[in-house]
PAMAR-99800 format. One record per residue (C-alpha): x, y, z; residue in one letter. Coordinates in Angstrom, 3 decimals. Example, Ala and Ser with C-alpha at 12.3 -4.5 7.8 and 13.67 -1.06 7.14 Angstrom:
2
{u: 12.300, v: -4.500, w: 7.800, r: a} .
{u: 13.670, v: -1.060, w: 7.140, r: s} .
end
This chain:
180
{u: 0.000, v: 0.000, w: 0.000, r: x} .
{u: 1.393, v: 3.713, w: -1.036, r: x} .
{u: 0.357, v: 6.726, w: 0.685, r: x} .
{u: 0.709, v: 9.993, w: -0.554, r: x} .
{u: 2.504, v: 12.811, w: 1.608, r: x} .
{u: -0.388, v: 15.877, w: 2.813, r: x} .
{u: 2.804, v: 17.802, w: 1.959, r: x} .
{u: 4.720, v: 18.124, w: -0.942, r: x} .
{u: 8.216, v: 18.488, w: 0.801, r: x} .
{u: 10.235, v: 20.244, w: -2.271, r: x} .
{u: 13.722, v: 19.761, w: -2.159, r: x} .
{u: 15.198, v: 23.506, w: -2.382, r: x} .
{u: 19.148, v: 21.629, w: -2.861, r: x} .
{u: 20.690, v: 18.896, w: -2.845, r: x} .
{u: 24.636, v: 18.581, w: -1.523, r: x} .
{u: 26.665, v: 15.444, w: -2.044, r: x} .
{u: 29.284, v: 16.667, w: 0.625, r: x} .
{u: 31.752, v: 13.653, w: 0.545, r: x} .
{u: 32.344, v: 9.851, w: -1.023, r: x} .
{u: 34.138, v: 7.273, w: 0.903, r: x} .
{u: 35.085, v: 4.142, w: -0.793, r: x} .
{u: 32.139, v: 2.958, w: 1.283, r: x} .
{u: 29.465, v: 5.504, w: 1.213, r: x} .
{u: 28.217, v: 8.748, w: -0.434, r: x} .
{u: 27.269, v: 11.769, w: 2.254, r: x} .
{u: 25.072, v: 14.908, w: 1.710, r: x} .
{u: 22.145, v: 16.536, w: 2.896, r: x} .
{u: 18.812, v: 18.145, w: 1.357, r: x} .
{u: 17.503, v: 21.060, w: 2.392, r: x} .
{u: 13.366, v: 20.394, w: 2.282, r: x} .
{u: 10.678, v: 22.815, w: 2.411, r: x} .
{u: 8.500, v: 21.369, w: 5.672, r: x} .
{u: 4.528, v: 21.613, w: 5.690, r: x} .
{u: 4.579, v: 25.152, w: 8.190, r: x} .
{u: 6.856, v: 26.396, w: 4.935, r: x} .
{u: 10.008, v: 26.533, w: 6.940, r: x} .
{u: 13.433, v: 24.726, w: 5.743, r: x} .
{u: 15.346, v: 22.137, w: 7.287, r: x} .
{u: 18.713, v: 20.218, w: 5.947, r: x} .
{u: 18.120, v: 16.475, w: 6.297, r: x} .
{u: 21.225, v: 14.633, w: 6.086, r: x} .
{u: 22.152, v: 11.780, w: 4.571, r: x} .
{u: 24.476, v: 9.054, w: 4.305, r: x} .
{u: 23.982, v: 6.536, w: 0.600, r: x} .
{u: 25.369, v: 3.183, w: 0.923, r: x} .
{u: 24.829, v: 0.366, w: -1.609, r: x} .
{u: 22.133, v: -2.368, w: -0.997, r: x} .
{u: 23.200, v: -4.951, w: 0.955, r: x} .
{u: 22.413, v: -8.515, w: 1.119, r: x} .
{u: 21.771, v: -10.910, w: 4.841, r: x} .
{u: 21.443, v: -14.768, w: 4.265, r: x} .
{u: 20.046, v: -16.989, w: 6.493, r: x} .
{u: 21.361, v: -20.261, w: 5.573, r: x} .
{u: 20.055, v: -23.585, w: 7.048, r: x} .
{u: 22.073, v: -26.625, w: 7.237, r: x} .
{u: 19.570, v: -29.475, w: 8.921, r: x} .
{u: 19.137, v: -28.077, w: 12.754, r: x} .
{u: 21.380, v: -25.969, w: 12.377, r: x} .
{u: 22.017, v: -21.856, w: 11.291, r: x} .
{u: 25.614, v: -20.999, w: 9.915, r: x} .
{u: 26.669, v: -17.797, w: 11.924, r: x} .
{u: 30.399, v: -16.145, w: 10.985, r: x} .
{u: 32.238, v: -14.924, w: 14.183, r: x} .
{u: 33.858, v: -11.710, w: 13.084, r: x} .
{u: 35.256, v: -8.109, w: 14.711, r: x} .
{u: 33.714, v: -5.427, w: 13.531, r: x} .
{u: 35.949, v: -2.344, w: 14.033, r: x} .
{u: 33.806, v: 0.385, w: 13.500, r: x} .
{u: 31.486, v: -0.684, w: 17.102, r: x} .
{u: 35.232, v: -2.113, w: 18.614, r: x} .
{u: 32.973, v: -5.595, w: 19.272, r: x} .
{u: 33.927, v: -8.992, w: 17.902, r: x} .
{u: 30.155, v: -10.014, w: 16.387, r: x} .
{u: 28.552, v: -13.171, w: 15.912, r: x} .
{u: 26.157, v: -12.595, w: 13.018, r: x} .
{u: 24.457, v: -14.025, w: 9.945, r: x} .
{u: 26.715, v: -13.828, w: 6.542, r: x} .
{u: 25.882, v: -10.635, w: 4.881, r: x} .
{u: 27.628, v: -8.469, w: 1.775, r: x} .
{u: 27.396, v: -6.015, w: -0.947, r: x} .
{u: 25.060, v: -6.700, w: -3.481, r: x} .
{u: 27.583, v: -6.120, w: -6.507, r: x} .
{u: 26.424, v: -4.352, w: -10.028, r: x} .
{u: 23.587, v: -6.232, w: -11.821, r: x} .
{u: 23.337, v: -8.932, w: -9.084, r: x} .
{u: 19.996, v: -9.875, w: -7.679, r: x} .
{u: 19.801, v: -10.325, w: -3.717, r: x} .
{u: 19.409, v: -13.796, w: -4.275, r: x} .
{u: 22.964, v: -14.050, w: -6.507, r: x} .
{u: 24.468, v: -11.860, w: -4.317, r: x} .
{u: 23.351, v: -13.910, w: -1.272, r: x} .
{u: 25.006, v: -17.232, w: -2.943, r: x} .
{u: 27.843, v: -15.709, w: -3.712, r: x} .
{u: 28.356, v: -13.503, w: -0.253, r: x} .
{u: 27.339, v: -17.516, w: 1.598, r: x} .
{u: 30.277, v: -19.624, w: -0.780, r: x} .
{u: 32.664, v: -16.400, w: -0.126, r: x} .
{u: 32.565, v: -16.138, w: 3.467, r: x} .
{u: 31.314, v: -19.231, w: 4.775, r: x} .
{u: 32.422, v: -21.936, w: 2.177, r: x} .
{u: 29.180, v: -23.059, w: 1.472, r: x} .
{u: 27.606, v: -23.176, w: -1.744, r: x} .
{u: 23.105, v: -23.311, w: -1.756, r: x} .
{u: 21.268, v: -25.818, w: -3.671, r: x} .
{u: 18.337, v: -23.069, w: -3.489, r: x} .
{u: 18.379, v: -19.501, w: -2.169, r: x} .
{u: 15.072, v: -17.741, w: -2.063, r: x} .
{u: 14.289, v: -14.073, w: -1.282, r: x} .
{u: 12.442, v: -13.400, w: 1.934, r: x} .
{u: 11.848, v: -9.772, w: 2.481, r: x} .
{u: 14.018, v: -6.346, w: 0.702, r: x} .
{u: 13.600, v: -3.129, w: 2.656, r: x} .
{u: 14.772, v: 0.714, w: 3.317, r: x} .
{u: 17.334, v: 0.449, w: 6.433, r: x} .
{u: 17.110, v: 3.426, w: 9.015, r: x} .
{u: 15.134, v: 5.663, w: 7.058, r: x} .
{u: 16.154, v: 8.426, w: 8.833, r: x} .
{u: 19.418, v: 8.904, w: 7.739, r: x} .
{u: 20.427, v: 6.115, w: 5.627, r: x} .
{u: 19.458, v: 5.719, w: 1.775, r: x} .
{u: 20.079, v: 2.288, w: 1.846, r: x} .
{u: 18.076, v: -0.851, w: 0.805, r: x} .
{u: 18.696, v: -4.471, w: 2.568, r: x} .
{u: 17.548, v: -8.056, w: 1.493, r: x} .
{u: 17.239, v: -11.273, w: 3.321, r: x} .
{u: 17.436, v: -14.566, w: 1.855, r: x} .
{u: 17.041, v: -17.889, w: 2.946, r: x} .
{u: 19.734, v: -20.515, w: 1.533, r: x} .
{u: 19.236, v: -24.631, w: 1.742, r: x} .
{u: 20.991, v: -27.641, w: 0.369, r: x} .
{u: 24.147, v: -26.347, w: 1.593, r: x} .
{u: 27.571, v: -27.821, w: 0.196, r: x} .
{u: 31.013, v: -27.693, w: 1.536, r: x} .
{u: 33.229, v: -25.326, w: -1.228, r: x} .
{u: 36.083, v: -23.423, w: -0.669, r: x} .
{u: 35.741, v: -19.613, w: 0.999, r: x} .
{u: 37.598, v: -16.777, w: -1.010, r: x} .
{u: 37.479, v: -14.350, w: 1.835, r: x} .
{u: 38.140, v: -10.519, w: 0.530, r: x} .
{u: 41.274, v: -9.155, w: 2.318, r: x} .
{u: 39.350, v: -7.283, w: 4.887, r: x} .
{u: 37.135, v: -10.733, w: 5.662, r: x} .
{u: 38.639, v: -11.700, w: 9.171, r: x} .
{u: 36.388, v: -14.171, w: 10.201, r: x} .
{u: 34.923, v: -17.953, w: 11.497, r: x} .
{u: 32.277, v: -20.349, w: 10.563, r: x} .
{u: 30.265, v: -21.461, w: 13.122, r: x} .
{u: 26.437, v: -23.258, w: 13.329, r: x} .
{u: 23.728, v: -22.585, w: 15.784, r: x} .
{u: 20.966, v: -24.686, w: 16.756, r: x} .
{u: 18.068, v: -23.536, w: 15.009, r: x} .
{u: 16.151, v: -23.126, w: 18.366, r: x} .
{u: 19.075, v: -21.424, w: 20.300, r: x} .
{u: 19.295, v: -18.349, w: 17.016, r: x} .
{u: 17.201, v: -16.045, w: 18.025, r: x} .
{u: 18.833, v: -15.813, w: 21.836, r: x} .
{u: 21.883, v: -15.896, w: 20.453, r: x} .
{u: 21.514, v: -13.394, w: 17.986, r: x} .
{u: 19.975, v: -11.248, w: 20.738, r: x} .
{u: 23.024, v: -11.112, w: 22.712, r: x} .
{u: 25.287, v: -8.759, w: 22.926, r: x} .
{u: 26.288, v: -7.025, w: 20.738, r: x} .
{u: 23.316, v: -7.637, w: 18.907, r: x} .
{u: 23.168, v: -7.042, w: 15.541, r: x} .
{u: 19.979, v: -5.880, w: 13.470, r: x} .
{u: 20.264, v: -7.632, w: 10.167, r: x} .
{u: 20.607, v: -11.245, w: 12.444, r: x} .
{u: 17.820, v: -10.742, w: 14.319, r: x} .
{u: 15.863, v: -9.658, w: 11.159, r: x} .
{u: 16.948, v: -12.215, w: 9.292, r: x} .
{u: 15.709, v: -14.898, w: 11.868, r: x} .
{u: 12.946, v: -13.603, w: 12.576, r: x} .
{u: 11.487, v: -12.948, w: 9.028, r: x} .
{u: 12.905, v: -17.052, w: 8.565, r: x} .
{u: 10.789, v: -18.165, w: 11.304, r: x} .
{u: 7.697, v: -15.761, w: 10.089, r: x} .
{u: 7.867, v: -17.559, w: 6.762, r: x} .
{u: 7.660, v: -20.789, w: 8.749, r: x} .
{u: 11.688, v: -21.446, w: 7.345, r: x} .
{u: 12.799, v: -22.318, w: 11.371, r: x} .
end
């Protein structure tokens, strides 16, 4: 269902202030509804792919510092979702890179905006199965483990801390769809 704004919110400008090898920032300056303007900043990042892949009772997590929260992280594999790749490629590929694991089937469960209130940024889960043992081909800032979690123990565990929104997403959207 779309709903139409009561307010046209024009865009007066538009600033791309800086690009990171990671992310575009900026703001836009937005006429509100009481006709005043605000700057509403931004940060662009490319969509992103989270895969929740099941191997019999079992979820495969990757064990992995993250160094921008200074916390090591258990999560769910996730990546980039390269040029011209569905989330469903991009999940296969992202799974065999980091975990070593290639999917007889990887479906998509649910592709969103991510905090919409700063982030222009889009984010799919998938669900792999059929898993196969391949060999990882970890980029050179991939520092990480493979490790499975009882399907019945994810949730708590991804809850933990640090806790991690795409893992609990990704679980929970699993186990909506009936997948856990």
């Amino acid at each position: 269902m779309s709903r139409d704004p009561t307010h046209e919110w024009p865009v007066v400008e538009s600033e791309r202030e800086y690009e990171t090898g990671w992310y575009t920032g900026g703001y836009d300056r937005v006429r509100q509804p009481d006709g005043s303007e605000k700057d509403y900043y931004w940060a662009e990042l490319p969509d992103a792919v989270v895969v929740v892949a099941r191997t019999g009772d079992e979820l495969v997590f990757v064990d992995q510092y993250r160094p921008v929260i200074r916390e090591q992280c258990l999560e769910l594999p996730a990546g980039i979702v390269e040029d011209g790749e569905s989330y469903t490629t991009a999940g296969a590929r992202e799974l065999r890179e980091e975990t070593g694991f290639d999917p007889a089937g990887v479906s998509l469960l649910e592709e969103f905006w991510c905090s919409t209130g700063v982030l222009r940024h889009r984010r799919g889960i998938v669900f792999a199965e059929g898993l196969e043992p391949v060999d990882r081909n970890l980029d050179d800032n991939e520092f990480l483990s493979v490790t499975t979690v009882p399907v019945e123990d994810a949730l708590a565990v991804a809850r933990r801390e640090p806790a991690n929104d795409a893992t609990i997403e990704g679980i929970l959207l699993a186990r909506a769809e009936g997948l856990l």
